[in-house]
N, C-alpha and C positions, 0 to 999 in steps of 0.2 A: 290389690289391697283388700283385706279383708276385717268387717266390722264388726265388734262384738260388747258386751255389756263385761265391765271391773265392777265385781263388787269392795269399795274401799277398803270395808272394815275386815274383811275375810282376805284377803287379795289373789282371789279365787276370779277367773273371768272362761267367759264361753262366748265363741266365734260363729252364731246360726248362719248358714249359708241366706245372705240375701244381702241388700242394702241399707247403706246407713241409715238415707230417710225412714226405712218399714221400719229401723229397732226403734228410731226416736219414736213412731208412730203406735209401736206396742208401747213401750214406756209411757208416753203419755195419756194412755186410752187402756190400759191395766186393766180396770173395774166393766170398761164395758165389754173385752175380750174373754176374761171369766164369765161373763154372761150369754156370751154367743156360743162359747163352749160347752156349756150346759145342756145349750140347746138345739146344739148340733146334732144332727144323728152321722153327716159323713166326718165328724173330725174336722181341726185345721191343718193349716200346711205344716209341714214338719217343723220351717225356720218358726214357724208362731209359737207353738207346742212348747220348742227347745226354750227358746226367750222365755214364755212364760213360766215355764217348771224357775227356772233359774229367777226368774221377779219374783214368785214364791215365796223359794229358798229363803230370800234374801230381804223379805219385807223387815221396812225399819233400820235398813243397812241403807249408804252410801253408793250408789250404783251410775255408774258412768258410760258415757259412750268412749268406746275405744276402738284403736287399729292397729292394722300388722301388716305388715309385706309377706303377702303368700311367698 
């Protein structure tokens, strides 16, 4: 099973390799992971990066947790 963020309004969605609980946990925590990014010098993990480019995107959109059978 693999978990990933629908954005509603766009029905546009992206699958970051990791689990459900991390996407709810970027999702919920948005504002404070733009600020660790900043001030990171080594980067986040890739599944954080992806997620968040894609909350980005999508700010002011309808964004949900989703799944798929690999």
């Amino acid at each position: 099973m693999q978990y990933g963020y629908k954005c509603e309004d766009c029905e546009v969605a992206v699958f970051p390799t990791t689990t459900r609980s991390e996407l709810a946990w970027l999702k919920d925590r948005t504002h404070v992971v733009r600020e660790v990014a900043k001030h990171s010098g080594g980067g986040l993990d890739s599944w954080m990066m992806e997620g968040l480019d894609f909350l980005n995107d999508h700010v002011g959109h309808s964004i949900v947790l989703v799944s798929r059978r690999s």
